[in-house]
DRENMAR-526096 format. One record per atom (N, C-alpha, C): x, y, z; residue in one letter; atom name. Coordinates in steps of 0.05 Angstrom, whole numbers, plus 5000, padded with zeros to 4 digits. Atoms other than C-alpha are relative to their C-alpha. Layout:
% residues N
> X;Y;Z;A;CA .
...
//
This chain:
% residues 163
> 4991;4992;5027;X;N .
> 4398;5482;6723;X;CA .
> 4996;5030;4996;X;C .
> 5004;4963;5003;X;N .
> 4370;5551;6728;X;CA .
> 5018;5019;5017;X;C .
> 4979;4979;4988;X;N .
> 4416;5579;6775;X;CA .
> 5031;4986;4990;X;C .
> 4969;5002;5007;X;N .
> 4476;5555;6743;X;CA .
> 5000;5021;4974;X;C .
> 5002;4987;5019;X;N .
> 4449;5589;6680;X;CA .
> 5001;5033;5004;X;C .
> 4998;4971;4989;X;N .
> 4439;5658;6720;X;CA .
> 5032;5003;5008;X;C .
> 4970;4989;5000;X;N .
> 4507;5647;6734;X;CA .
> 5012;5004;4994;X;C .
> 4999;5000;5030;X;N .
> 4531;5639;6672;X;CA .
> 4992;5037;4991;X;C .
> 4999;4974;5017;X;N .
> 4502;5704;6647;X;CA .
> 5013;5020;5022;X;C .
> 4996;4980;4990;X;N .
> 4522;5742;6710;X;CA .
> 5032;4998;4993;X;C .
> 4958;5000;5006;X;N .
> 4599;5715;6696;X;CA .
> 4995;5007;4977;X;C .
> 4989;4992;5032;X;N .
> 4592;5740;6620;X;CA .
> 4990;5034;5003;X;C .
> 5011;4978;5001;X;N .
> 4552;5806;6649;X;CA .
> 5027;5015;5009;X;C .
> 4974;4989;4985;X;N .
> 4618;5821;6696;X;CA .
> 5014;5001;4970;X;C .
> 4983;5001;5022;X;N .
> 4662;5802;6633;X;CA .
> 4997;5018;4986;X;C .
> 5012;4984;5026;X;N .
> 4622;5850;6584;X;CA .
> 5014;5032;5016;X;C .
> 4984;4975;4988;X;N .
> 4638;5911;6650;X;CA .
> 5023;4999;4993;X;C .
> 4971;5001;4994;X;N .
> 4702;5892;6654;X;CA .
> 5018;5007;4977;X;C .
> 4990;4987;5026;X;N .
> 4722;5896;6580;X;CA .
> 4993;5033;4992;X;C .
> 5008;4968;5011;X;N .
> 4684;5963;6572;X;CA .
> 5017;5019;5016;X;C .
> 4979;4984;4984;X;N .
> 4728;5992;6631;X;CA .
> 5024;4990;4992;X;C .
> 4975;4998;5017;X;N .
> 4782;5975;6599;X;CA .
> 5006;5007;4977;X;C .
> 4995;4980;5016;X;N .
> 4771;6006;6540;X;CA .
> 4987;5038;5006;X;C .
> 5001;4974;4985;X;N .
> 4749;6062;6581;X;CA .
> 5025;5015;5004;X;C .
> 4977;4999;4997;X;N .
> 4813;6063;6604;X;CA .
> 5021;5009;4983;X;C .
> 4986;5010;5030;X;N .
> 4845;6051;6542;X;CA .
> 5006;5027;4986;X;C .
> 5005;4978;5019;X;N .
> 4813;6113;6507;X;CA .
> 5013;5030;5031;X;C .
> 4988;4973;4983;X;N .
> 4828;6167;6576;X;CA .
> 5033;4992;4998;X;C .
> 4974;4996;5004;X;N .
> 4899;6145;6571;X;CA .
> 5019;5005;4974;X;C .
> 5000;4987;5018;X;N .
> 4905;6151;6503;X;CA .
> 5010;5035;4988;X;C .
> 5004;4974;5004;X;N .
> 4873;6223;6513;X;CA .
> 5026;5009;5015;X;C .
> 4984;4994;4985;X;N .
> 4916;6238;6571;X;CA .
> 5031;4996;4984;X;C .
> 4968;5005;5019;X;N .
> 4985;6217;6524;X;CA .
> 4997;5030;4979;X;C .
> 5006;4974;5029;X;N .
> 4951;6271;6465;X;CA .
> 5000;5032;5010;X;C .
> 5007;4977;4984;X;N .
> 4934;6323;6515;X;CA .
> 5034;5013;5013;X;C .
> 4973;4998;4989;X;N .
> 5004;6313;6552;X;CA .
> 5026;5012;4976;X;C .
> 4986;5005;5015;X;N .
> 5043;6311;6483;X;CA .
> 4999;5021;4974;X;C .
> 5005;4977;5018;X;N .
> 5007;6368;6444;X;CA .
> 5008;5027;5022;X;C .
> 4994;4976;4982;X;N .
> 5015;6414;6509;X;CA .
> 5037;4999;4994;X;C .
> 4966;5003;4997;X;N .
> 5100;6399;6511;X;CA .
> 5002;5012;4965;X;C .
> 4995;4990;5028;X;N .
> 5097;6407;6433;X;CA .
> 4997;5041;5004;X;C .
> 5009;4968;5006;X;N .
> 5065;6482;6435;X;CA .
> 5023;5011;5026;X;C .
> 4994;4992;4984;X;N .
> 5109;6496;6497;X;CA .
> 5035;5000;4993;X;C .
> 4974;5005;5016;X;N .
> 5175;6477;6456;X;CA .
> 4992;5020;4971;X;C .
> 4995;4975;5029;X;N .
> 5150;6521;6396;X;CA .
> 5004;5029;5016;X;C .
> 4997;4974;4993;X;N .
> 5135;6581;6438;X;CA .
> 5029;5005;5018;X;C .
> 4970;4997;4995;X;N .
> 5211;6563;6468;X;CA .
> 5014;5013;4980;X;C .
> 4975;4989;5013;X;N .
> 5237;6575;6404;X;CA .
> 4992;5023;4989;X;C .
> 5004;4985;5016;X;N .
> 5192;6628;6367;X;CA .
> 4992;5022;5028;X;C .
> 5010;4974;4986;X;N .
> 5169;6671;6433;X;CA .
> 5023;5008;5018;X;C .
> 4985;4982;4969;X;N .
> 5208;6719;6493;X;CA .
> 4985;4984;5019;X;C .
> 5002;5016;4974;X;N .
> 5211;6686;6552;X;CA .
> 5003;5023;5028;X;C .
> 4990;4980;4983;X;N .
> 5199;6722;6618;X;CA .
> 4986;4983;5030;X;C .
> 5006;5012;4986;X;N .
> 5192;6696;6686;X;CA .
> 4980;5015;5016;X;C .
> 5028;4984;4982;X;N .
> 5122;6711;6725;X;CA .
> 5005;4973;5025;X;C .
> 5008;5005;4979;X;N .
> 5104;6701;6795;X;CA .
> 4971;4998;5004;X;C .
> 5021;5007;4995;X;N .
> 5040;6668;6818;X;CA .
> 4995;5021;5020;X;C .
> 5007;4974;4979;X;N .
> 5001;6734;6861;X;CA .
> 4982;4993;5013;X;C .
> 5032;4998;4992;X;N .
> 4929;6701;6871;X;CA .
> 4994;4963;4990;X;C .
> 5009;5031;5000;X;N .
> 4903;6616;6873;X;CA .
> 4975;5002;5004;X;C .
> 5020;5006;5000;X;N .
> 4832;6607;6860;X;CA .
> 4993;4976;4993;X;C .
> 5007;5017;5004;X;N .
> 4794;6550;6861;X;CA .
> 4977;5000;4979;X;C .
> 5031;4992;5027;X;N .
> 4742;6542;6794;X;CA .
> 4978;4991;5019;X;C .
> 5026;5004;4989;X;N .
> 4676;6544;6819;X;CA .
> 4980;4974;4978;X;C .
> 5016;5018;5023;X;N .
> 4647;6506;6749;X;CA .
> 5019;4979;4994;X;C .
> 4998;5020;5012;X;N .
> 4705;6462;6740;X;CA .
> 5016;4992;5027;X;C .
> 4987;5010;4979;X;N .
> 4728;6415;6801;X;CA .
> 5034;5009;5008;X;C .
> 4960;5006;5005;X;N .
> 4805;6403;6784;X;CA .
> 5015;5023;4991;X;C .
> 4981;4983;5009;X;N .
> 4822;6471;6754;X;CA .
> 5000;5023;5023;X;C .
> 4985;4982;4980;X;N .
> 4854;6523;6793;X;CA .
> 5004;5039;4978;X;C .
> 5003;4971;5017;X;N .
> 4846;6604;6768;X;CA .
> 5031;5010;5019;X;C .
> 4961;4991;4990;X;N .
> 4926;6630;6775;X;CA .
> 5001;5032;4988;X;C .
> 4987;4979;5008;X;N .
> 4943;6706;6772;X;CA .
> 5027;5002;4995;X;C .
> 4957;4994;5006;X;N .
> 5016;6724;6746;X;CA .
> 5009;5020;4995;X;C .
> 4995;4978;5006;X;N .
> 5049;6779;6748;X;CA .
> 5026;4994;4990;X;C .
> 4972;5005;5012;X;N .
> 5121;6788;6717;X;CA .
> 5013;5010;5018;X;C .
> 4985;5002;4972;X;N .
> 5168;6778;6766;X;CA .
> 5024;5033;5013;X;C .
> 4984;4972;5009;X;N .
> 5215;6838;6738;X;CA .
> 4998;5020;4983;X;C .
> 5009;4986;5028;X;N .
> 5189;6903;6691;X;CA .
> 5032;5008;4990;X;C .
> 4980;4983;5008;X;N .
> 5239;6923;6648;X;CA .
> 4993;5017;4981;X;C .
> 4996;4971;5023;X;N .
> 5245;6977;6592;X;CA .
> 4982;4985;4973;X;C .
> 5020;5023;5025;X;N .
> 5218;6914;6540;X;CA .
> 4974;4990;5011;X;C .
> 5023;5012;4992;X;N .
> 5168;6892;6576;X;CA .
> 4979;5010;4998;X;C .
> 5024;4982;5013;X;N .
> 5103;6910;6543;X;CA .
> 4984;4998;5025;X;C .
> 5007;4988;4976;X;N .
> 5064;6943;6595;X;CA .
> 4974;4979;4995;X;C .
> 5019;5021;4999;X;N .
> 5002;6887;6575;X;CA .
> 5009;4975;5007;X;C .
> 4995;5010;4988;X;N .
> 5038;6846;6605;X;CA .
> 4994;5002;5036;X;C .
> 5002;4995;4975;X;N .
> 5020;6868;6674;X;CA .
> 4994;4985;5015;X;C .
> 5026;5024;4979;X;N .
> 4975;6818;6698;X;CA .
> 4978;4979;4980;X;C .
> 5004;5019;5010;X;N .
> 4961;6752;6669;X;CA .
> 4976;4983;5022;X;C .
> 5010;5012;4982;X;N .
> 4901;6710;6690;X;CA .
> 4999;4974;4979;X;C .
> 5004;5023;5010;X;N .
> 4895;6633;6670;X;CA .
> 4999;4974;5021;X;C .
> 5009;5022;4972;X;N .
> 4872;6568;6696;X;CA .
> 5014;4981;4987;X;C .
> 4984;5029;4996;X;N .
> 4906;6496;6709;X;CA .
> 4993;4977;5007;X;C .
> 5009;5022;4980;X;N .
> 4900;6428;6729;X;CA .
> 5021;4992;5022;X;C .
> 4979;4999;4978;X;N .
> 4961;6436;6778;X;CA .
> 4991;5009;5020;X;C .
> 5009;4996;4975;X;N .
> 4945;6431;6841;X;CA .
> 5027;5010;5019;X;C .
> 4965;4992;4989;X;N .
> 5021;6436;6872;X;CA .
> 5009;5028;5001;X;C .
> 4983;4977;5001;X;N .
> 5030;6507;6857;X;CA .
> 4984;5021;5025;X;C .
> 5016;4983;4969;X;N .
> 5022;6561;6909;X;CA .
> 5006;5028;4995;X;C .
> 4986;4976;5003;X;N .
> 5028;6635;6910;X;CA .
> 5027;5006;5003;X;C .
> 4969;4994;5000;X;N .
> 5106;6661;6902;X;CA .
> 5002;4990;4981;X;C .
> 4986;5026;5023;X;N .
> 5118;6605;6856;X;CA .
> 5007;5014;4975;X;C .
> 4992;4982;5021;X;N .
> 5153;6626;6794;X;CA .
> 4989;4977;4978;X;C .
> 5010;5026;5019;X;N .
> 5132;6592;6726;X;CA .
> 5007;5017;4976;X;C .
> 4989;4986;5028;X;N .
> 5156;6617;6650;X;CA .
> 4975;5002;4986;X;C .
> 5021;4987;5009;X;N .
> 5109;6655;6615;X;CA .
> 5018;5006;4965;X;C .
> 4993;4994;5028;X;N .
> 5122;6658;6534;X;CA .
> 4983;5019;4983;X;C .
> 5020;4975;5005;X;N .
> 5098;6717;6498;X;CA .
> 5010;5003;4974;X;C .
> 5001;4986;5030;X;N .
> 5089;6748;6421;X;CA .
> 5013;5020;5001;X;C .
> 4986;4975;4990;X;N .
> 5137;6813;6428;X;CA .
> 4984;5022;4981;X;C .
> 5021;4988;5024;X;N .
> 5088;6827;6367;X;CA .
> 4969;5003;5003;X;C .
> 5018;5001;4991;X;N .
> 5037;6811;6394;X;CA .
> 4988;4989;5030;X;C .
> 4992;5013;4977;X;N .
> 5038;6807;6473;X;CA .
> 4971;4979;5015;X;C .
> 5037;5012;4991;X;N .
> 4961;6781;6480;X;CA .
> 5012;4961;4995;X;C .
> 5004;5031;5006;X;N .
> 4982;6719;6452;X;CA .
> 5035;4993;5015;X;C .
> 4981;5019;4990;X;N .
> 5019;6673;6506;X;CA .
> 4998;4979;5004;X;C .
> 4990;5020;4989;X;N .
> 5045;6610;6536;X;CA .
> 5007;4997;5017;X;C .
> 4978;5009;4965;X;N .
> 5054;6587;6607;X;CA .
> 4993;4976;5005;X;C .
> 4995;5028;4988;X;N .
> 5085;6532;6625;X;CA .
> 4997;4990;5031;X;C .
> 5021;5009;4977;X;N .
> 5044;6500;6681;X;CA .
> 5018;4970;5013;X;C .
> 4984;5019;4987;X;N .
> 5095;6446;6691;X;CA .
> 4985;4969;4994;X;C .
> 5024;5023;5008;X;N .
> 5029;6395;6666;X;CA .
> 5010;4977;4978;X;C .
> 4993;5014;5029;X;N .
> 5058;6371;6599;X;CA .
> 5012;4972;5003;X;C .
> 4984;5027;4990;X;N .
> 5104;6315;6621;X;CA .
> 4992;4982;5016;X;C .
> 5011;5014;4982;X;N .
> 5068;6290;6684;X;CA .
> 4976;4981;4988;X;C .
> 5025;5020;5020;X;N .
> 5008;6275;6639;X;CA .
> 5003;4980;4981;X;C .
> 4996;5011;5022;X;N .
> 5035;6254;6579;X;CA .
> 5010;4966;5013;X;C .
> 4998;5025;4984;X;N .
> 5068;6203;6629;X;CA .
> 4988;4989;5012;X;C .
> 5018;5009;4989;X;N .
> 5010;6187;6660;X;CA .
> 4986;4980;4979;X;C .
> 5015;5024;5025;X;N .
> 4972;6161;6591;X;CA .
> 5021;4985;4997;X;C .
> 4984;5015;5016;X;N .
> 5031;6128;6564;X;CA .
> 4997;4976;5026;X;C .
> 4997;5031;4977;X;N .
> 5033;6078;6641;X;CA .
> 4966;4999;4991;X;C .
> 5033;5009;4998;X;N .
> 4953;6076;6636;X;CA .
> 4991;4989;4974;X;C .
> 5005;5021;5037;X;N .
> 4953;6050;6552;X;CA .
> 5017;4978;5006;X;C .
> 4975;5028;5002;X;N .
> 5019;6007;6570;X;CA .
> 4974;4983;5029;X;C .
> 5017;5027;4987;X;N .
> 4980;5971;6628;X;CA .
> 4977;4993;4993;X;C .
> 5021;5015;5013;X;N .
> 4918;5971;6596;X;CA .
> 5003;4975;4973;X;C .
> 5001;5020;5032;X;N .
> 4943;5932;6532;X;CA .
> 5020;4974;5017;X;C .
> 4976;5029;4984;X;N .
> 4996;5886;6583;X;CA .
> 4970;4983;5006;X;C .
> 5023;5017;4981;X;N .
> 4925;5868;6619;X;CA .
> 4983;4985;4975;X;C .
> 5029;5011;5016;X;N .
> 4880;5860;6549;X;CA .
> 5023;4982;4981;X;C .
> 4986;5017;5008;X;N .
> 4944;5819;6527;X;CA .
> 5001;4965;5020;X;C .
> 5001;5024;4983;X;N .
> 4944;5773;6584;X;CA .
> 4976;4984;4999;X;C .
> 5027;5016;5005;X;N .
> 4868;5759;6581;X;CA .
> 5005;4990;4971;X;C .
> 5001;5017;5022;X;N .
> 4884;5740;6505;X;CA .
> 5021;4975;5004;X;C .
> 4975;5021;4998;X;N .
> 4947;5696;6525;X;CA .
> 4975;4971;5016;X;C .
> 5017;5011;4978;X;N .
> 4896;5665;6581;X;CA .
> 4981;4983;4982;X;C .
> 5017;5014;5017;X;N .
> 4839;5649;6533;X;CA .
> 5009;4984;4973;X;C .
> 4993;5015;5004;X;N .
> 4884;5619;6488;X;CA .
> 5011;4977;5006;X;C .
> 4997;5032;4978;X;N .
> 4908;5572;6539;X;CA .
> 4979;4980;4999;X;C .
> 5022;5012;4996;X;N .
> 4850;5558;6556;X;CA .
> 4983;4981;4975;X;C .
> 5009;5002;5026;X;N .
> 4821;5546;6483;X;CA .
> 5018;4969;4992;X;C .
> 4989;5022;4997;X;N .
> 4878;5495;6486;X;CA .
> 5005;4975;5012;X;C .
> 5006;5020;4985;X;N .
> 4866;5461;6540;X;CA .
> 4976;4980;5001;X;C .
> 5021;4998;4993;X;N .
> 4791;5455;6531;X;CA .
> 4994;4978;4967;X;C .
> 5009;5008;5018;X;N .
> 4796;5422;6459;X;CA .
> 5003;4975;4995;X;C .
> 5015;5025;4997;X;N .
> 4767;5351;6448;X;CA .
> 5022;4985;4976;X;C .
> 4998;5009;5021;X;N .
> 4809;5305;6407;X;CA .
> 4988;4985;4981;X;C .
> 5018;5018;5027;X;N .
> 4777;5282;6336;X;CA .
> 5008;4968;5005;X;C .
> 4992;5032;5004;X;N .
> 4774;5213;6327;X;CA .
> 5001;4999;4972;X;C .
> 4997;5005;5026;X;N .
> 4799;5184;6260;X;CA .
> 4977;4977;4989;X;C .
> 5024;5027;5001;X;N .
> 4745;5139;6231;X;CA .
> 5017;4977;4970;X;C .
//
């Protein structure tokens, strides 16, 4: 009797992981949809309200404090006569791993204020599509376990007797 009872809690201990990684899940894909979906937003405003100028990747570092991000120099690919000379040399980091020196990537800029830009890292879409499959299978999976335990719930129930 006692080891059926240990087994018992260890099948409801797995059950208790198993639900919490799935709302683990749940909540990074979520983030990953907000993160994906606010980056494309700001990258569609500074389409319509900033100058657009194409930079070249010059320099790929790897972050020392953060695993996944990547430190990217950019220079502008072409100076012209507009091109505010603080523009020269851009530094910013990524979670793109795919890019390599040469690579070209669109840089959006303030013509008013050239400090303040936007580069498009190519991130926005890949992610945003990433949460949206990682919430859709997490809620297909925490749908199926409810379809399941209502089966079950149905199968499992005693008929009354009429007295």
């Amino acid at each position: 009797m006692a080891k059926s009872k240990r087994t018992g809690i260890l099948i409801r201990c797995i059950k208790i992981v198993f639900l919490v990684c799935l709302i683990l899940a749940l909540g990074y894909g979520l983030l990953l949809t907000i993160i994906g979906t606010s980056t494309k937003r700001e990258i569609e405003n500074a389409r319509i309200k900033d100058t657009a100028i194409t930079v070249q990747i010059t320099e790929l570092r790897h972050s020392s404090n953060l695993s996944r991000s990547i430190i990217v120099v950019l220079k502008p690919e072409t100076v012209s006569p507009d091109t505010p000379e603080l523009l020269g040399r851009t530094i910013a980091t990524t979670s793109n791993e795919k890019l390599s020196v040469g690579d070209q990537l669109t840089m959006y800029y303030d013509p008013q204020n050239p400090q303040d830009r936007v580069i498009d890292f190519q991130t926005a879409e890949p992610t945003q599509k990433a949460g949206l499959i990682l919430t859709g299978a997490v809620f297909a999976v925490l749908l199926l376990l409810l379809a399941a335990r209502l089966i079950r719930r149905k199968h499992h129930r005693q008929p009354t007797a009429i007295a």
